[in-house]
ZAVO-662109 format. One record per residue (C-alpha): residue number from 0; y, x, z. Coordinates in steps of 0.5 Angstrom, whole numbers, plus 500, padded with zeros to 3 digits. Example, Ala and Ser with C-alpha at 12.3 -4.5 7.8 and 13.67 -1.06 7.14 Angstrom:
# ZAVO-662109
nr_Y_X_Z
0_491_525_516
1_498_527_514
END
This chain:
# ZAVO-662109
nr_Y_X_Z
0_455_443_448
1_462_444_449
2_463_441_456
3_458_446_457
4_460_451_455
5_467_449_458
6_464_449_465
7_461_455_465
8_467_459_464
9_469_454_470
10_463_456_474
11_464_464_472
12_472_464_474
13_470_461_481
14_465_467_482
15_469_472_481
16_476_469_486
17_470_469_491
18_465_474_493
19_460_469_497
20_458_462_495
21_454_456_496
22_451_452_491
23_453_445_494
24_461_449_495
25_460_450_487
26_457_444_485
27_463_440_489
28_468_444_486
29_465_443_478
30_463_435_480
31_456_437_479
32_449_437_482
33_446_443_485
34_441_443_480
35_446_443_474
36_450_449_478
37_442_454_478
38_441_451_471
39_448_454_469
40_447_461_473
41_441_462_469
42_445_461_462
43_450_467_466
44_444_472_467
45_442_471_460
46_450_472_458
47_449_479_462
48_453_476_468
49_449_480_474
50_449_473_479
51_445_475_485
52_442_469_489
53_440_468_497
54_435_465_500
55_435_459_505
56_439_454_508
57_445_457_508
58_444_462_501
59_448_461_495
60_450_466_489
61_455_473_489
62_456_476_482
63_454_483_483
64_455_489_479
65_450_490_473
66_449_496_468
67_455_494_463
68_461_490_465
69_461_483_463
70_467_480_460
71_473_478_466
72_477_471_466
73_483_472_467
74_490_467_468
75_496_469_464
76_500_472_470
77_493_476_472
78_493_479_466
79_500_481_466
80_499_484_474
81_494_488_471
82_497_492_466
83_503_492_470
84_498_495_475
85_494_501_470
86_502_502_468
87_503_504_475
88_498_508_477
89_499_513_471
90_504_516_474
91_502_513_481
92_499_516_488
93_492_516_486
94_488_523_484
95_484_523_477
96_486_516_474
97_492_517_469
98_490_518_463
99_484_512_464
100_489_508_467
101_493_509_459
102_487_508_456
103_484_500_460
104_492_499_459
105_491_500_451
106_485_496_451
107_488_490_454
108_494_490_450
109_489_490_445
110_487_481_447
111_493_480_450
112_497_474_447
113_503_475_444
114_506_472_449
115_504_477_455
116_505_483_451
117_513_482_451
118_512_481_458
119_509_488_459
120_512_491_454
121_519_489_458
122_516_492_463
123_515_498_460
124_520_499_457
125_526_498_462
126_522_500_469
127_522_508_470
128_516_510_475
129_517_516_479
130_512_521_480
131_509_521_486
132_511_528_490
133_506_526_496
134_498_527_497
135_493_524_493
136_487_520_494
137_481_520_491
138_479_513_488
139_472_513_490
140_475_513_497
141_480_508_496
142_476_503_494
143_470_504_499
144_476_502_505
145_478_496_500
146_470_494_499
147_469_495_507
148_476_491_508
149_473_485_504
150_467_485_507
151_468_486_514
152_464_493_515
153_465_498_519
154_467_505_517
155_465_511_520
156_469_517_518
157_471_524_519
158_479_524_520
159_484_530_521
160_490_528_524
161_497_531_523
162_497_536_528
163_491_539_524
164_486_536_530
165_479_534_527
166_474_527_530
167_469_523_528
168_472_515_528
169_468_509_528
170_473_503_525
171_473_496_523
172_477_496_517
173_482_490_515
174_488_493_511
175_491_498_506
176_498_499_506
177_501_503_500
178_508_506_502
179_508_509_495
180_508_516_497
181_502_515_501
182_496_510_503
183_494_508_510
184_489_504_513
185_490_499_520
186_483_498_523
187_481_497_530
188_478_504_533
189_471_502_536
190_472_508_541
191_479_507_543
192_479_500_544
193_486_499_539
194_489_498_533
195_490_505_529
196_493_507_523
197_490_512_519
198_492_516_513
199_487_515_507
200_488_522_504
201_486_525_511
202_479_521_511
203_472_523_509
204_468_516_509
205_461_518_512
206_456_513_507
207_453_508_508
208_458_504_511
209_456_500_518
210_454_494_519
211_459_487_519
212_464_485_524
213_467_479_526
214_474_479_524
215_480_480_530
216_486_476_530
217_491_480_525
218_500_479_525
219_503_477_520
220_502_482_514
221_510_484_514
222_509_485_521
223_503_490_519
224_507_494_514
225_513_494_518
226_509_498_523
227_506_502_519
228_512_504_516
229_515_505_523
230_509_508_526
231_509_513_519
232_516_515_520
233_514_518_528
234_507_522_526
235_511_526_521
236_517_528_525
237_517_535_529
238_523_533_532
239_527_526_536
240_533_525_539
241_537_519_542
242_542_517_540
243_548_512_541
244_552_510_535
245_558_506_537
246_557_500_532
247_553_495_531
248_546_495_531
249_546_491_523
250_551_497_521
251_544_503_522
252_540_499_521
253_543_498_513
254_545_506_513
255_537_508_515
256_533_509_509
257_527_507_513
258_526_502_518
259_527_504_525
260_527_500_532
261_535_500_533
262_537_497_540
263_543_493_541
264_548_495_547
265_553_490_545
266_558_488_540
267_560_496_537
268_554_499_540
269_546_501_539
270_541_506_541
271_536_509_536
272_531_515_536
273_532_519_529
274_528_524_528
275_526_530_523
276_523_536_522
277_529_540_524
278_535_539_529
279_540_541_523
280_537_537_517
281_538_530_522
282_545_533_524
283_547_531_516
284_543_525_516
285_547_522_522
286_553_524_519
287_551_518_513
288_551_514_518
289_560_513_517
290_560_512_524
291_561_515_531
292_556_516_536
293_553_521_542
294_548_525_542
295_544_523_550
296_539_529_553
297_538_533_546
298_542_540_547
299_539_542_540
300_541_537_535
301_548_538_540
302_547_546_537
303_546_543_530
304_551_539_530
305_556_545_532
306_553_550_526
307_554_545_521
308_561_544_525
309_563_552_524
310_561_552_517
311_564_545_515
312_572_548_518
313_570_555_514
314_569_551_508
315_576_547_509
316_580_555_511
317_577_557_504
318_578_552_501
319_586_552_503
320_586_559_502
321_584_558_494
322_587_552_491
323_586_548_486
324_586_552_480
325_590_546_476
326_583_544_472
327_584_537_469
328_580_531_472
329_576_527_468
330_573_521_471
END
């Protein structure tokens, strides 16, 4: 009975790390027969586990969705990632699921050995999460893309892009990228025949989902997030200039709060195309940048940066025209 008992927690961990399994994939994992691993999904389905089976030669089992839900298998560092994961999303980018993410917190900490709840409690203690300022995602939307993702399902949707123009898109789905203000899918766009990137808080799923694709060859996941990254930071600006910076391409690169394609012109000099919403609020920001550079072909930011001049040599007049007035510095 305990060997039994032991395989069936085997068995069952196995059926929730995979979606789709064969019975002859389960038997050789277990070092069982066939016929052992249908016996041991009928005492699963009489525990309340909702195993569903597919017929033929290729059939096998998935672990469904049921009316309650069953107890979950977790390792140590699994667990400790999920209540890292509801501390997160408390305060995180996603609508209407504060207060349940605390609540599945608690319930966790309840079972969770000693051991781990020091881990998590750590965690708590010391790690301060800033509220998200940016647009929140419904969940049920977020967890249709991840389950089309998984699944490799097409997606049909309604989408507004930024400029506020609306169109219907029909999309193989293959990634979610959190940026920790906003949420973004990259998926193949069927209609234009290329790689999108789309903004998930401005998608409205039309259900069902499509049928199933099969998947294209992906870059490298850095690679995906850096792209997404670039391409965030280009579709919210109203304004880009070129600029050339009279130093090395590593020193921009270092100053620049998000990732931006800088091209090297030699050993002291790179190119980049910053942008902003306003000519002025990117003036200041090349002023971080602790170095010289040359505004090529972009008469306003020029403008810019000759307003925030006047007024920085009329801070400097008023400045020496009432001196200090003798206060003690205290460091």
């Amino acid at each position: 009975m305990l060997e039994t008992s032991a395989r069936l927690l085997r068995l069952l961990s196995l059926l929730q790390a995979r979606r789709d399994w064969t019975s002859a994939e389960l038997a050789t994992r277990l070092g069982v027969t066939t016929r052992t691993i249908r016996n041991d999904i009928g005492r699963l389905r009489a525990l309340g586990y909702p195993v569903d089976a597919r017929p033929g030669v290729a059939g096998g089992y998935r672990l469904g969705s049921g009316g309650a839900l069953p107890p979950l298998l977790l390792e140590d560092d699994e667990a400790v990632a999920v209540a890292i994961g509801l501390r997160t999303a408390a305060s995180g980018s996603i609508a209407g699921i504060e207060e349940t993410s605390m609540r599945a917190l608690a319930k966790l900490q309840q079972v969770l050995p000693s051991r781990l709840r020091h881990r998590v409690s750590a965690f708590q203690s010391y790690a301060l999460p800033m509220p998200s300022r940016g647009s929140q995602v419904d969940p049920d939307v977020l967890t249709l893309i991840a389950g089309a993702c998984r699944d490799h399902e097409r997606l049909r949707f309604d989408y507004r892009a930024h400029s506020g123009a609306a169109s219907r898109r029909s999309v193989e789905p293959y990634r979610l990228v959190n940026d920790r203000r906003r949420w973004y899918l990259v998926a193949w766009d069927m209609d234009r025949d290329a790689w999108r990137t789309f903004r998930v808080d401005r998608i409205e799923p039309r259900t069902p989902t499509g049928p199933r694709f099969t998947p294209r060859a992906l870059p490298p996941d850095p690679e995906i997030t850096a792209q997404v990254a670039r391409g965030a930071g280009e579709a919210t600006w109203r304004y880009r200039a070129r600029v050339i910076v009279h130093a090395p391409a590593s020193h921009v690169r270092d100053r620049l709060p998000i990732p931006v394609e800088v091209q090297s012109l030699g050993e002291n000099r790179c190119a980049f195309e910053p942008g902003s919403d306003h000519p002025e609020m990117l003036a200041l920001y090349l002023g971080l940048l602790g170095a010289d550079f040359t505004i090529v072909d972009s008469p306003e930011l020029v403008d810019a940066l000759r307003t925030l001049a006047s007024r920085y040599e009329r801070a400097i007049d008023s400045s020496r025209r009432h001196p200090s007035s003798g206060r003690a510095h205290i460091e």
